[in-house]
C-alpha positions as CSV (number, residue, x, y, z in Angstrom):
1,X,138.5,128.5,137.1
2,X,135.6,127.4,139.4
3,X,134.0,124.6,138.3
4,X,130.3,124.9,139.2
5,X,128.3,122.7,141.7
6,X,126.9,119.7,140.2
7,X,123.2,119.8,140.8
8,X,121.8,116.2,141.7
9,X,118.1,115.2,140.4
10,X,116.3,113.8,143.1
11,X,113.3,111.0,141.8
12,X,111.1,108.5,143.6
13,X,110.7,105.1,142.2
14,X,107.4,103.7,143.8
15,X,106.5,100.4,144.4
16,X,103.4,98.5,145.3
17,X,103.2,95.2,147.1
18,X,106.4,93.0,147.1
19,X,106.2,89.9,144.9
20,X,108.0,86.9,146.5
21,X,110.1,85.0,146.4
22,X,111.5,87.6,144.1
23,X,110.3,91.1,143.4
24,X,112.0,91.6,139.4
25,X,110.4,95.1,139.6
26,X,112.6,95.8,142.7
27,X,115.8,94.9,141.1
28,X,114.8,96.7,138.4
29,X,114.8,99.9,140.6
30,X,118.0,99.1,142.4
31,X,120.1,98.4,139.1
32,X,118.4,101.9,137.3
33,X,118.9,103.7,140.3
34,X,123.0,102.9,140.2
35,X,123.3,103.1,136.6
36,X,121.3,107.0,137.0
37,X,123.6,107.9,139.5
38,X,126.7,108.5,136.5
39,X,124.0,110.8,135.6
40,X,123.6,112.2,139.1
41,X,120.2,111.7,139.2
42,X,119.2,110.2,142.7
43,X,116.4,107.7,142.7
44,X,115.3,106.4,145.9
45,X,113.1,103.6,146.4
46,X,109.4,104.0,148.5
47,X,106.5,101.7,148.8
48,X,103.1,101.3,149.0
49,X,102.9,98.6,151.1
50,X,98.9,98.0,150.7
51,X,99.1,94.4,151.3
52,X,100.1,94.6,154.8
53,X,98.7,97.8,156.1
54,X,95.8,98.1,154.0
55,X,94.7,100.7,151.8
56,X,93.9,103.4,154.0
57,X,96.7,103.4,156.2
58,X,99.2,103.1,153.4
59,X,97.7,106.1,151.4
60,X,98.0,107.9,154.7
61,X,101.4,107.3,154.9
62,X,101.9,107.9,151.0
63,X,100.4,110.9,151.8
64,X,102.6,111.9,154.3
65,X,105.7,111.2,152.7
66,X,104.8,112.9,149.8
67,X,104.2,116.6,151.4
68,X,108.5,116.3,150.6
69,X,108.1,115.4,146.9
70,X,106.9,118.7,145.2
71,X,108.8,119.1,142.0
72,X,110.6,115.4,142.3
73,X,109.7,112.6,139.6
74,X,107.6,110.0,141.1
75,X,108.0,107.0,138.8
76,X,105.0,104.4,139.7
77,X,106.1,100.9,138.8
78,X,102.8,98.9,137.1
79,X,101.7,95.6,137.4
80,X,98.1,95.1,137.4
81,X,99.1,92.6,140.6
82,X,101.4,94.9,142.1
83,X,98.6,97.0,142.8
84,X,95.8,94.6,143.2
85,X,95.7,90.8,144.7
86,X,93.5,90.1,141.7
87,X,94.4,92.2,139.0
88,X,91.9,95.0,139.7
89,X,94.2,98.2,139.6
90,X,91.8,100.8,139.9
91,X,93.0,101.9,143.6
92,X,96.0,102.7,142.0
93,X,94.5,106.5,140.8
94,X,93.9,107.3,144.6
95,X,98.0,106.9,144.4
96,X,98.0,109.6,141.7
97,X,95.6,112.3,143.1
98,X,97.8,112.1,146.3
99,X,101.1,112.7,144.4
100,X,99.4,115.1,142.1
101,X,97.8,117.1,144.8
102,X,101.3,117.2,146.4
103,X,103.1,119.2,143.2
104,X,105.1,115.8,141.9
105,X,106.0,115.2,138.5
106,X,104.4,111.8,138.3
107,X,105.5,109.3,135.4
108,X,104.7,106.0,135.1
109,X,106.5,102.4,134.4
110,X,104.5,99.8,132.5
111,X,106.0,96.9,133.3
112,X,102.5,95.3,132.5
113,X,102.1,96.3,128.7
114,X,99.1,94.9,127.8
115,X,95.6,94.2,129.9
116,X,95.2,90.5,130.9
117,X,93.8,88.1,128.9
118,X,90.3,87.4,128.8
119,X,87.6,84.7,128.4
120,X,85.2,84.6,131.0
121,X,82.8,87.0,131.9
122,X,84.6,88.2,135.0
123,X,87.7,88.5,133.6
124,X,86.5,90.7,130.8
125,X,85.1,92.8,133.0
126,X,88.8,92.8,134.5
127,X,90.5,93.3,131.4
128,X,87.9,95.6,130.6
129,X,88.7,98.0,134.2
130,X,92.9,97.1,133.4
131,X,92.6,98.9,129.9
132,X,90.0,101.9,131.5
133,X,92.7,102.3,134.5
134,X,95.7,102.2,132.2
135,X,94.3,104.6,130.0
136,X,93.7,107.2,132.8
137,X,96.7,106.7,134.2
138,X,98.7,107.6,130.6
139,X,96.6,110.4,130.6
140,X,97.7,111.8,134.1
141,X,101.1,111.1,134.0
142,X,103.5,113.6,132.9
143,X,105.4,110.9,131.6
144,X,104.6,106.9,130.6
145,X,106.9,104.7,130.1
146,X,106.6,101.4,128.2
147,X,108.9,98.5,127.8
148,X,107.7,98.1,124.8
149,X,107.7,99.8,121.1
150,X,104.0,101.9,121.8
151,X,103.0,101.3,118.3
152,X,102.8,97.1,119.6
153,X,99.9,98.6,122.3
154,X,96.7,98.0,120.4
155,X,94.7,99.8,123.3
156,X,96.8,103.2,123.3
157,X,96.9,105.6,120.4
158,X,100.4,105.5,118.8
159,X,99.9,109.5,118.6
160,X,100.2,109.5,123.2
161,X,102.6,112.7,123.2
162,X,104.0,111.4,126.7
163,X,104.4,107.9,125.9
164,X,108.1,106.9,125.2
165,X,109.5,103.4,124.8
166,X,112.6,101.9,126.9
167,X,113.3,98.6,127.3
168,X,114.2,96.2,130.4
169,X,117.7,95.6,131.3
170,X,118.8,92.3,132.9
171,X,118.3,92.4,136.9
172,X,122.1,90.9,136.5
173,X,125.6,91.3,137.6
174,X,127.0,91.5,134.5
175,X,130.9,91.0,134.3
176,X,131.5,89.1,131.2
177,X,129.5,86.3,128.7
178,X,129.6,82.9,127.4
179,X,132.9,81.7,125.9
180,X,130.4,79.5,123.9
181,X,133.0,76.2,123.9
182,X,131.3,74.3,126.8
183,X,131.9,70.4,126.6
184,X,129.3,69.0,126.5
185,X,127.8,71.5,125.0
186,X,125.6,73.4,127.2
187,X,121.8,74.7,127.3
188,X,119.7,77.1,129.4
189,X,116.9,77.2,130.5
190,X,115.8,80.7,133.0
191,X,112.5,79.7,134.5
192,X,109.7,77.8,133.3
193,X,105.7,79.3,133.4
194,X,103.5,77.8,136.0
195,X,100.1,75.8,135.2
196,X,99.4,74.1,132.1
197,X,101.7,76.4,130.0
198,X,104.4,75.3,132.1
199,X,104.0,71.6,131.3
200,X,103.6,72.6,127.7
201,X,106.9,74.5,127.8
202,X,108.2,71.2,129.9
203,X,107.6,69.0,127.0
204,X,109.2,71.4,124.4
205,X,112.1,71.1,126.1
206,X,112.3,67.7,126.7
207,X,111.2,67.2,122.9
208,X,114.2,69.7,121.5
209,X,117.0,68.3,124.1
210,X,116.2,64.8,123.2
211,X,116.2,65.3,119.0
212,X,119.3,67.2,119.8
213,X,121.1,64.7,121.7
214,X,120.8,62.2,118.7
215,X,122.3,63.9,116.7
216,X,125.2,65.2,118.6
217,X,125.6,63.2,121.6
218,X,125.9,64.1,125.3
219,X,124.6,67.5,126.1
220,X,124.2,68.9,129.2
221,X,120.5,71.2,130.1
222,X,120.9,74.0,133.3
223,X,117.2,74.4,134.2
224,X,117.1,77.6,137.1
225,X,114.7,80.0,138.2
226,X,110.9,79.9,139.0
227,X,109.2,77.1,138.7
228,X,112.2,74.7,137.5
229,X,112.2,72.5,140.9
230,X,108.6,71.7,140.1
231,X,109.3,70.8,136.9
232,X,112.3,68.7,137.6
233,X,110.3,64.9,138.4
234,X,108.8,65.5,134.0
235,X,112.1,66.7,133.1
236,X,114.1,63.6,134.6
237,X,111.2,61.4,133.5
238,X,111.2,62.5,129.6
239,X,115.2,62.5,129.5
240,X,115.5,59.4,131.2
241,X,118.2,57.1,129.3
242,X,119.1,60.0,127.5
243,X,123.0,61.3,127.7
244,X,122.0,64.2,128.8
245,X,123.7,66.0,132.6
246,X,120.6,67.6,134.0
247,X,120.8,70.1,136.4
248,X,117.5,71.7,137.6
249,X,117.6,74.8,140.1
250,X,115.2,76.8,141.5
251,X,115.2,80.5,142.0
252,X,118.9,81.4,142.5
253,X,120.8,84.6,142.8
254,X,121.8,87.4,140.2
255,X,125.3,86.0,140.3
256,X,124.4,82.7,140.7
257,X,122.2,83.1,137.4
258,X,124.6,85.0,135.6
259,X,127.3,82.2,136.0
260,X,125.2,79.5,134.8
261,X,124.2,81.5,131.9
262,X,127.8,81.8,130.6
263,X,128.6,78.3,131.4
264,X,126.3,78.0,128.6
265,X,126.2,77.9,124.8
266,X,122.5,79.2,123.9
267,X,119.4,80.4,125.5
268,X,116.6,77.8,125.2
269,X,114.0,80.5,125.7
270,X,109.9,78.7,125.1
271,X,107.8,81.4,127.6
272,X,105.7,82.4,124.6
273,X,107.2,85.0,122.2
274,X,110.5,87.5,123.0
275,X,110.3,90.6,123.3
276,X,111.9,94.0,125.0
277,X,110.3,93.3,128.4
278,X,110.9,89.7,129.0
279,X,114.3,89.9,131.5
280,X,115.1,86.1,131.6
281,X,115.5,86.4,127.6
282,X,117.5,89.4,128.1
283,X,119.6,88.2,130.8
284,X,120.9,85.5,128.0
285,X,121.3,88.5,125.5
286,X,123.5,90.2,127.7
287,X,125.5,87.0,129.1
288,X,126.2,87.1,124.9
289,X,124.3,83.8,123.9
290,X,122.7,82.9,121.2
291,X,118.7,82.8,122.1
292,X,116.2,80.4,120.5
293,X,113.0,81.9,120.5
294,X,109.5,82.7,119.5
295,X,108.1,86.2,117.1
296,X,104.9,87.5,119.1
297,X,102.4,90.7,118.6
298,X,105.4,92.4,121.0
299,X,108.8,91.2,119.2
300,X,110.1,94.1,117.3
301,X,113.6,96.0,117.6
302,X,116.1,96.3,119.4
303,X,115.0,93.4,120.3
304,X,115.3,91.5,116.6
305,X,118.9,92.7,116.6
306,X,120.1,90.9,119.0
307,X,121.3,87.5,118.2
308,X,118.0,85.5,118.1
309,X,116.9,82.2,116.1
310,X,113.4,82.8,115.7
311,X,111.2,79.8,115.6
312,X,107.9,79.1,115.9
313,X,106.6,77.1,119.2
314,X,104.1,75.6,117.5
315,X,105.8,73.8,114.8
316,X,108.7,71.5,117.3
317,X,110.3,70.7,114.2
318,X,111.8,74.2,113.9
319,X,112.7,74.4,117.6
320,X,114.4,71.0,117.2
321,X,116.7,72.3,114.0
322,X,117.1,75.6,116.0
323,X,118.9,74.0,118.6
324,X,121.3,71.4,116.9
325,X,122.7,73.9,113.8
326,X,123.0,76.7,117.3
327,X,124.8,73.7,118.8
328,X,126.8,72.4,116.2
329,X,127.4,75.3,113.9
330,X,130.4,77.2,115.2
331,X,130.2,79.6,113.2
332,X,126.9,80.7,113.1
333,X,126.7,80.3,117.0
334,X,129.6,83.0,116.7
335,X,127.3,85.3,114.7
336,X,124.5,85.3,117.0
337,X,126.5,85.8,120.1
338,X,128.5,88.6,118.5
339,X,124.9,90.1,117.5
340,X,123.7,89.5,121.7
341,X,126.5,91.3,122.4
342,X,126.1,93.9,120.5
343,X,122.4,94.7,120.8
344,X,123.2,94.7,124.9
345,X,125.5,97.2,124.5
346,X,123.4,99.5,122.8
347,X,120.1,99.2,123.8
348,X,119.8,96.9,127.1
349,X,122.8,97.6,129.6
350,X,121.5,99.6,132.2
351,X,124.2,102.4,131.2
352,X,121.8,102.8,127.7
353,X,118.9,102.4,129.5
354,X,120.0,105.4,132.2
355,X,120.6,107.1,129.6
356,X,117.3,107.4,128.1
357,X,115.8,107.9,131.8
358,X,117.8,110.6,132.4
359,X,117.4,113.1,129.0
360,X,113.6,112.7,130.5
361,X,114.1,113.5,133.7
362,X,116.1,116.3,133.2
363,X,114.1,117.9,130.4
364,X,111.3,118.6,133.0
């Protein structure tokens, strides 16, 4: 019998300007591009290079490129910053009358899930153009993607017919996780937030590693990612005469950061509260460690399966207990890891997540 032709699904994943020294929203694309292609859905990766070019010249070229894209998904990747130097988006419709004008199916990924925060005048006005923009832009789109639960979007209606949640995936080789029997035992750390919530999150740490090391000994803390190297003069400094083997790193590789998050026993994770679209806390989840964390207005499932100690950042008495009965309790640190595993398999491996892009796709 002949077997019919397998017909391939041709998308767009568009990008604005590159983030450096890393661009997450990139690797993003490249691993959901891979994992769609099981799927045999093709999804090639364009920019918008505004930053370099300029506006005009790049919505020229956008233009020109898309005169081929009439009946191919466009997914536009959102950040506010990806589309503005200051978080002013509104340039980012002209991207849509362009595609729209050219017969695309245009959906859109908010990777941004909420409008910045605001306290001074000019950056209400700001937040006030990011929830106007956003709004418009759920309302064009044939398709809007959130990396979050929608009913968590206090700005969007719950009852948006094209809004559909699917969460990030770690921008990660994955090829195994933690065996979670390190001597000494072993803590991460993936990236640290800049400014004054970075030295905030700098202290917690220090605070939690050093109550933890008297009451189990030597311990060893694996500080990688953004941010870490500045932070590594207040880390030595607050662990000094402590036993603890510091190693801080700055931004490293996927399979650099993979490896050192299996050569550990638990996720320290202190960059306000987890939730479905913060990749450094899922790249622990999917390595199969235990994650000590924080509930926010966005933590809900799948991302309270996983195996998570919730704590609260303000109270450093509860991240302190956290970490020594993760550390020290075997069996518990078993149950957590087991539960990591699990909820990666199901709901944040890029294979899931494919999945869920490609029942969209196709039912255009």
């Amino acid at each position: 019998m002949e077997l019919s032709p397998v017909t391939i699904v041709p998308s767009i994943a568009l990008l604005g300007r590159k983030d450096q020294p890393t661009d997450a929203l990139e690797e993003y694309c490249r691993y959901l591009s891979a994992a769609l292609i099981e799927h045999d859905i093709q999804l090639e990766i364009r920019r918008v290079p505004w930053e370099i070019h300029g506006w005009r010249d790049s919505l020229d070229a956008l233009r020109l490129m898309a005169t081929k894209w009439r009946g191919t998904w466009v997914l536009i990747q959102y950040t506010a910053l990806a589309w503005s130097a200051r978080g002013f988006p509104h340039r980012i419709l002209r991207v849509f009358d362009i595609l729209e004008n050219a017969g695309a199916h245009v959906g859109v990924v908010f990777h941004d899930v909420q409008p910045f925060w605001a306290n001074k005048l000019a950056e209400k006005i700001r937040r006030a153009l990011q929830i106007r923009t956003m709004r418009q832009m759920v309302s064009r789109a044939d398709l809007a993607v959130f990396t979050v639960p929608v009913e968590k979007l206090t700005w969007l209606s719950s009852a948006a017919p094209k809004a559909v949640f699917i969460p990030v995936g770690p921008n990660l080789p994955i090829s195994g996780s933690s065996s979670l029997s390190h001597e000494p035992p072993t803590v991460a750390v993936f990236s640290i937030t800049g400014g004054q919530s970075g030295e905030r999150e700098t202290q917690m740490i220090i605070d939690a590693l050093r109550f933890a090391s008297r009451q189990l000994g030597s311990l060893r803390l694996l500080v990688f990612g953004r941010h870490a190297e500045l932070r590594e003069p207040a880390l030595r400094e607050g662990l000094r005469g402590v036993p603890i083997q510091l190693s801080v790193e700055p931004v490293l590789s996927g399979e650099q950061v993979a490896q050192h998050l299996c050569d550990s026993d638990v996720l320290l994770f202190v960059r306000g509260g987890i939730s479905s679209r913060r990749s450094s806390a899922i790249a622990g989840i999917a390595c199969g460690l235990p994650v000590i964390a924080a509930a926010a207005s966005e933590t809900a499932a799948p991302i309270t399966d996983a195996g998570v100690a919730f704590v609260s950042l303000n109270n450093p008495d509860e991240i302190n207990s956290a970490l020594v009965r993760v550390l020290s309790d075997s069996a518990y640190r078993s149950e957590l890891a087991e539960r990591s595993r699990n909820a990666y398999r199901d709901h944040f491996s890029w294979p899931a997540i494919a999945q869920q892009f490609a029942r969209l796709l196709r039912s255009s």
